[in-house]
Backbone as CSV, one residue per row, in Angstrom:
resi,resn,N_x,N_y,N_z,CA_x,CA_y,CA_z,C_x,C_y,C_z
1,UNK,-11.883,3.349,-9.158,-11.505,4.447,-10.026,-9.983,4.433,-10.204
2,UNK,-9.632,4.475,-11.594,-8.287,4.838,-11.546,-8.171,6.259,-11.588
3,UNK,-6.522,6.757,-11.543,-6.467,8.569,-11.590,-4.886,8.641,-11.437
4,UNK,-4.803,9.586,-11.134,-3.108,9.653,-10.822,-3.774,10.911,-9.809
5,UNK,-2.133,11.544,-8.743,-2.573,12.257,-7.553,-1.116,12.650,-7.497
6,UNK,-1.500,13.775,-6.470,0.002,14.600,-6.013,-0.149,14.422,-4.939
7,UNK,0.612,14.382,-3.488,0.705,14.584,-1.847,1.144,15.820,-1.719
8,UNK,0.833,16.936,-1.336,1.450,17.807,-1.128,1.699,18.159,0.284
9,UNK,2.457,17.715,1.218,3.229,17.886,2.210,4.519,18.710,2.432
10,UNK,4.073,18.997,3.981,5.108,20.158,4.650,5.783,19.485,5.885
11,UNK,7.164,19.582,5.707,8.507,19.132,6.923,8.755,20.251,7.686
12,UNK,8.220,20.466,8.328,8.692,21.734,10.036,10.350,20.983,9.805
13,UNK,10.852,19.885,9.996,12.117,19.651,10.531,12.688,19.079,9.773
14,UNK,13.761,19.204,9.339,14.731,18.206,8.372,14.672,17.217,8.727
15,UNK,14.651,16.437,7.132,14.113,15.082,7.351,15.708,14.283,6.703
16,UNK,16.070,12.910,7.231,17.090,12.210,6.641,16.316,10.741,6.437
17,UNK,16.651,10.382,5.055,15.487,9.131,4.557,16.677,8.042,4.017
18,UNK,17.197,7.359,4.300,17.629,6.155,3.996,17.092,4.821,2.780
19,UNK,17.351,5.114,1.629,16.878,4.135,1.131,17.537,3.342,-0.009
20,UNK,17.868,2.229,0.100,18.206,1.210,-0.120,20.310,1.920,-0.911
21,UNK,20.466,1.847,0.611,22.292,3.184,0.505,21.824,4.886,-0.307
22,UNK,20.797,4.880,-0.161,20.631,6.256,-0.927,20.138,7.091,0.069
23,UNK,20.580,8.274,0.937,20.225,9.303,1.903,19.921,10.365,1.733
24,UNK,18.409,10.298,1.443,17.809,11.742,0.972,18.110,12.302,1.938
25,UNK,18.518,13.704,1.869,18.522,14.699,3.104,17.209,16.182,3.015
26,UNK,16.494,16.307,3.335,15.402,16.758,3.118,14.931,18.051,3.549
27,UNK,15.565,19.267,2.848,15.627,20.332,4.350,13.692,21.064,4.355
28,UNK,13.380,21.607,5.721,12.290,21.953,5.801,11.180,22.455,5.225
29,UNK,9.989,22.531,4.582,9.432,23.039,3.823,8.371,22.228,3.113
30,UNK,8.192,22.891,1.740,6.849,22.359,0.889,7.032,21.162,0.124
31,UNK,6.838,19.649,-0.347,6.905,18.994,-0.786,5.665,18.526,-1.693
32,UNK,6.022,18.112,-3.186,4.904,17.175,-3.653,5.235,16.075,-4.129
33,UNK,4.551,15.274,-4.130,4.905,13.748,-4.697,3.957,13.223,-5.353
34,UNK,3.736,12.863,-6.758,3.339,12.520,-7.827,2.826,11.129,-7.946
35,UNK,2.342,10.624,-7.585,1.882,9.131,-8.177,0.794,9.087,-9.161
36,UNK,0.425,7.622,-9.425,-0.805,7.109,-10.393,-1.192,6.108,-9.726
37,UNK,-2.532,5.248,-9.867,-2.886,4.041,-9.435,-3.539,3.779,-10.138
38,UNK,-3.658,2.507,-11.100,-4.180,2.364,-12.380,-5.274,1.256,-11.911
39,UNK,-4.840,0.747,-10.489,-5.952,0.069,-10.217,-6.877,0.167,-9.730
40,UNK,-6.777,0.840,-8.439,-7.294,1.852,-7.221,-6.911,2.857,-7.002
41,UNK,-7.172,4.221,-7.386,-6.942,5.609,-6.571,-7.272,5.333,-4.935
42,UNK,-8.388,5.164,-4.804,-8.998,5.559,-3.591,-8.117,4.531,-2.796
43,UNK,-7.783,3.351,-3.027,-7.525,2.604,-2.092,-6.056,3.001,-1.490
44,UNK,-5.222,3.332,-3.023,-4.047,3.833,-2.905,-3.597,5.528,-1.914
45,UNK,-4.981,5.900,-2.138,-4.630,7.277,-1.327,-5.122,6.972,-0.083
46,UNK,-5.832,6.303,0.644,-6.455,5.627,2.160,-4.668,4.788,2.467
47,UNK,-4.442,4.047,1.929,-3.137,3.955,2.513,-2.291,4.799,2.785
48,UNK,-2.021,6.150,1.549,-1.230,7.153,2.305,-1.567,7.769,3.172
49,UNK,-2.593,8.208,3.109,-3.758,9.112,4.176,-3.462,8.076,5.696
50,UNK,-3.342,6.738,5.681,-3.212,6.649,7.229,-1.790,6.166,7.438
51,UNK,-0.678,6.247,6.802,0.649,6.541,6.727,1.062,8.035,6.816
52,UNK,0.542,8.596,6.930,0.301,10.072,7.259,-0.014,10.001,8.589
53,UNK,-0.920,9.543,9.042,-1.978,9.698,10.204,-1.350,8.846,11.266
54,UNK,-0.030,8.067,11.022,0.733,7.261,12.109,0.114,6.032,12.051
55,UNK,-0.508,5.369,10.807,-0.945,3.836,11.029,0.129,2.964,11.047
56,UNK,0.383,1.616,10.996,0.836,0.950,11.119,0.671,0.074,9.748
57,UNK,1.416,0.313,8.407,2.105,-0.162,6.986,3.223,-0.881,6.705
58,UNK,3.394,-1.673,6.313,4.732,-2.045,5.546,4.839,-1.348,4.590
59,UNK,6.208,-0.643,4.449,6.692,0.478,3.939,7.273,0.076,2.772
60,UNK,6.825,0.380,1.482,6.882,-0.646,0.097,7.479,0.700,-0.585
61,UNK,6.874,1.783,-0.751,7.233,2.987,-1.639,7.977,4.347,-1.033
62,UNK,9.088,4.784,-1.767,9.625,5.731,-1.007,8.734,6.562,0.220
63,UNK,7.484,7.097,-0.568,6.864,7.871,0.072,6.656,7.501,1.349
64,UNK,6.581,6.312,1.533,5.991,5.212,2.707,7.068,5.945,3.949
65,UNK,8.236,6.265,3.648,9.553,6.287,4.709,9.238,8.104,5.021
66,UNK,8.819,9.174,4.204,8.651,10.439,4.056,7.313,10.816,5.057
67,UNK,6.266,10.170,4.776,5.004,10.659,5.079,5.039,10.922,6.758
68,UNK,5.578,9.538,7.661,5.015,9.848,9.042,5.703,10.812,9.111
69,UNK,7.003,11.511,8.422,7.617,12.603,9.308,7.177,14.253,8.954
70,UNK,5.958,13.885,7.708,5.445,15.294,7.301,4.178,15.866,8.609
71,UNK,4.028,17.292,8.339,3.165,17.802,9.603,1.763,18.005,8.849
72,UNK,1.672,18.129,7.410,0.417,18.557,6.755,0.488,17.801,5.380
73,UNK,-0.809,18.058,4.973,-1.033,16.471,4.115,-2.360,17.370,3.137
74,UNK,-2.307,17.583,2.136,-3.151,17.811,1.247,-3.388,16.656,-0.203
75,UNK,-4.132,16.246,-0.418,-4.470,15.212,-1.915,-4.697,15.774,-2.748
76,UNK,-3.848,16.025,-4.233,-4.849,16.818,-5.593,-4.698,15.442,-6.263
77,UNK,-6.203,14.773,-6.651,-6.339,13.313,-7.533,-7.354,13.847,-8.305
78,UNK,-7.049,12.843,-9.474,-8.126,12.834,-10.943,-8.411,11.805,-11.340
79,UNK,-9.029,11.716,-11.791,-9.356,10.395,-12.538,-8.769,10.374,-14.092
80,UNK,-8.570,9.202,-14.157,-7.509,8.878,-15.693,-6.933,7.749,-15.765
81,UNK,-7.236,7.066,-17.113,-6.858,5.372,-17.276,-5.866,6.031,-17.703
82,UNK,-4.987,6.879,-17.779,-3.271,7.196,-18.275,-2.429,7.027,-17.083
83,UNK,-1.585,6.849,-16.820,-0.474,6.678,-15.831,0.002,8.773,-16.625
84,UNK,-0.204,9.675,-15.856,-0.138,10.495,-15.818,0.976,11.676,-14.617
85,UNK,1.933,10.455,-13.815,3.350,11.314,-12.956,3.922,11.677,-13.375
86,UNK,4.168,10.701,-14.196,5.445,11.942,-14.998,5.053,12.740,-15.577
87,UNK,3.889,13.048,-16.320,3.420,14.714,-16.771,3.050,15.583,-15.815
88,UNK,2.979,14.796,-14.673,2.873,15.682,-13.456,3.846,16.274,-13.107
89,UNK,4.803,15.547,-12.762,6.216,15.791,-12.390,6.864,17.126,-13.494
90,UNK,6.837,17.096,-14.963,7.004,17.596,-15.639,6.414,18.972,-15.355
91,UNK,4.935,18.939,-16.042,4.503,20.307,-15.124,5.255,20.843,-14.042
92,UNK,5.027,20.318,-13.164,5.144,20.930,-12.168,7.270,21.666,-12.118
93,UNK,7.576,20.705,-12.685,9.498,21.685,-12.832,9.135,22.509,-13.556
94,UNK,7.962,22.909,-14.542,8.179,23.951,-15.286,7.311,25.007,-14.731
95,UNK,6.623,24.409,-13.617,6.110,25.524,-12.659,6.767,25.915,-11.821
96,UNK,8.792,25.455,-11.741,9.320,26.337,-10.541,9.436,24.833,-9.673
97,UNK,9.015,24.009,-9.298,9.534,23.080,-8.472,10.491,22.398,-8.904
98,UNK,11.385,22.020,-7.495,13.117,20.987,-7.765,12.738,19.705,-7.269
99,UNK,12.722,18.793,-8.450,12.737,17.544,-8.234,13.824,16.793,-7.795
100,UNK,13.841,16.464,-6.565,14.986,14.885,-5.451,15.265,13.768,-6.168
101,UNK,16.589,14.327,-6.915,17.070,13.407,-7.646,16.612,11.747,-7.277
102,UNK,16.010,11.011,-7.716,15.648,9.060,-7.350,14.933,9.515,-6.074
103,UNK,14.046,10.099,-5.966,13.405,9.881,-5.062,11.686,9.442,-5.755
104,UNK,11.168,8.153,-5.272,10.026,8.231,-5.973,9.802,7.461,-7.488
105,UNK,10.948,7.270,-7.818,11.405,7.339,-9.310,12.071,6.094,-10.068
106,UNK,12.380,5.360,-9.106,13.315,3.812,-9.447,12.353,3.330,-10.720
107,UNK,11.527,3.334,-10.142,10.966,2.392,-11.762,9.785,3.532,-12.851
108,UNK,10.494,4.681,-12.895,10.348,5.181,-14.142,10.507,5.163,-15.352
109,UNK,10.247,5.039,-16.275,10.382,4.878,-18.045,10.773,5.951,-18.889
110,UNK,10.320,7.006,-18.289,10.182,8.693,-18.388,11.189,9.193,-18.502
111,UNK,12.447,8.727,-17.647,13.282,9.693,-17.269,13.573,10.801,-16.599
112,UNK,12.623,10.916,-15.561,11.886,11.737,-14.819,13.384,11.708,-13.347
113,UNK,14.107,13.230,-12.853,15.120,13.053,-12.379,14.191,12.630,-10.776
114,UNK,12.876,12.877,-10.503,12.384,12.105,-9.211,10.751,12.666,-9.198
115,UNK,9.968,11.676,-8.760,8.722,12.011,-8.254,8.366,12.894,-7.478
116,UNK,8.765,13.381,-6.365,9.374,14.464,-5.487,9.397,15.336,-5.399
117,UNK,9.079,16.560,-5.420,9.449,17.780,-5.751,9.703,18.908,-4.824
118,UNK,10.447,19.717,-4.801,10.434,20.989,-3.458,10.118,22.099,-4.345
119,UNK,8.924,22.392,-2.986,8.776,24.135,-3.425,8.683,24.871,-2.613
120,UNK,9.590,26.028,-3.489,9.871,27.401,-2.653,8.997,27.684,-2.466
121,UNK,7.482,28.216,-2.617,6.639,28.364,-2.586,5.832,27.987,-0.875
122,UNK,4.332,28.656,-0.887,4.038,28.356,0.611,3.077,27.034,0.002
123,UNK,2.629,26.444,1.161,1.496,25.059,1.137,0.642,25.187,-0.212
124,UNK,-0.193,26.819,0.247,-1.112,26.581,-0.500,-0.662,27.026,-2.307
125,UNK,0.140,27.431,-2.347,1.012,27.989,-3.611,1.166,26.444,-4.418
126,UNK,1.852,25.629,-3.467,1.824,24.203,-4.334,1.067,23.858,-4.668
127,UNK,0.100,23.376,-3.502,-1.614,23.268,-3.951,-2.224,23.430,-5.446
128,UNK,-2.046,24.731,-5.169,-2.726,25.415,-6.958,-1.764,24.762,-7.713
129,UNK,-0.475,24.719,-7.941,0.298,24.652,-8.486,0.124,22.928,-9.031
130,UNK,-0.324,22.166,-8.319,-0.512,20.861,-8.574,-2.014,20.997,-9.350
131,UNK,-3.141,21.747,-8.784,-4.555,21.609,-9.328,-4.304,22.342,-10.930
132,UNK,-3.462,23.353,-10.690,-2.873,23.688,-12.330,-2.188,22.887,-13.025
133,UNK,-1.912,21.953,-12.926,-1.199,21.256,-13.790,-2.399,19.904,-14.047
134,UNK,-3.245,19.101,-13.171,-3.855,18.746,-13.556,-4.966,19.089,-14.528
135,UNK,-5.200,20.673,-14.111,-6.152,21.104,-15.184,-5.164,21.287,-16.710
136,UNK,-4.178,21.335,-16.748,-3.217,21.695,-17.937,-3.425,19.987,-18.748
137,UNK,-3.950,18.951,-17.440,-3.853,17.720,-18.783,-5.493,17.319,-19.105
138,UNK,-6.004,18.388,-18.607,-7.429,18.391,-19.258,-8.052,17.232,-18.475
139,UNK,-8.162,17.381,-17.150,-8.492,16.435,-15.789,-8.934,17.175,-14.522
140,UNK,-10.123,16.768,-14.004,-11.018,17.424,-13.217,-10.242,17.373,-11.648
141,UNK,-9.154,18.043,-11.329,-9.051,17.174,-10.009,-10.158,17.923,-9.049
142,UNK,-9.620,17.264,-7.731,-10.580,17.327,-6.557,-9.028,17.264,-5.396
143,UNK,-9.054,18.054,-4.562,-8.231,18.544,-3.282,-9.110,18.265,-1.812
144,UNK,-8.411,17.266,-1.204,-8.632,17.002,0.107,-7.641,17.376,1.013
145,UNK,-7.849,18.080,1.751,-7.290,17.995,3.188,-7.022,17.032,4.018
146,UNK,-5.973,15.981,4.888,-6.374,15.797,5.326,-5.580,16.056,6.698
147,UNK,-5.928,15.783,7.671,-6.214,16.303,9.148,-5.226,15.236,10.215
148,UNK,-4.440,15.319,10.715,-3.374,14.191,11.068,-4.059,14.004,12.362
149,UNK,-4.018,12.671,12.926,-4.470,11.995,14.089,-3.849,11.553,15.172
150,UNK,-2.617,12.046,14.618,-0.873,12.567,15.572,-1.418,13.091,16.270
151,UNK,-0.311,13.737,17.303,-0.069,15.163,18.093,1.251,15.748,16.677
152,UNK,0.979,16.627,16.645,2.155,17.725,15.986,3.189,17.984,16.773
């Protein structure tokens, strides 16, 4: 299945992300991050899901460096042969979230200031906030939980 998907993750602790001379500094709170997988959804979200969960990845996409240090992990994915982040991304700044300047974002077309997003907002506030915007592009999503295999 292809689709595009949001991560919606929460940092208990400031996070500092290093990437390639660029130092996100990340202060505590609600995060979403926007992708597509035009080839595999499922396969693409089982990799984040156990990059989340403390597996052991070579770390290819920003998110890759973000995830082990998040405490909670929610999936909003759809299905869609569109490469559909950046209307995600979009939505979602005009729902109130601040997108991390290049975070996420190097090889955008869009112009999109980052994949990324912070919200003031609580967990589940983003949540909707992501399942609303997928329903805004006329796309069925589906929200998973998932459950970290850490200690917290």
């Amino acid at each position: 299945m292809k689709g595009g998907y949001c991560l919606v993750l929460s940092l208990n602790l400031a996070a500092s992300i290093e990437l390639k001379n660029t130092i996100f500094s990340l202060q505590p709170g609600t995060y979403i991050y926007c992708g597509s997988a035009l080839i595999s959804l499922d396969a693409r979200l089982e990799r984040h899901i156990r990059n989340f969960k403390g597996g052991t990845i070579k770390r290819f996409w920003h998110i890759d460096h973000l995830l082990p240090a998040s405490e909670r992990l929610s999936v909003v994915k759809a299905a869609s042969t569109a490469n559909v982040e950046c209307r995600l991304v979009s939505l979602l700044a005009k729902r109130g979230l601040q997108p991390i300047r290049g975070f996420g974002s190097s090889d955008c077309r869009c112009g999109c200031k980052g994949h990324l997003l912070y919200s003031e907002g609580s967990f589940s506030e983003a949540t909707q906030k992501a399942v609303a915007s997928f329903m805004e592009l006329g796309l069925a999503p589906e929200v998973l939980d998932v459950v970290p295999s850490r200690p917290l």
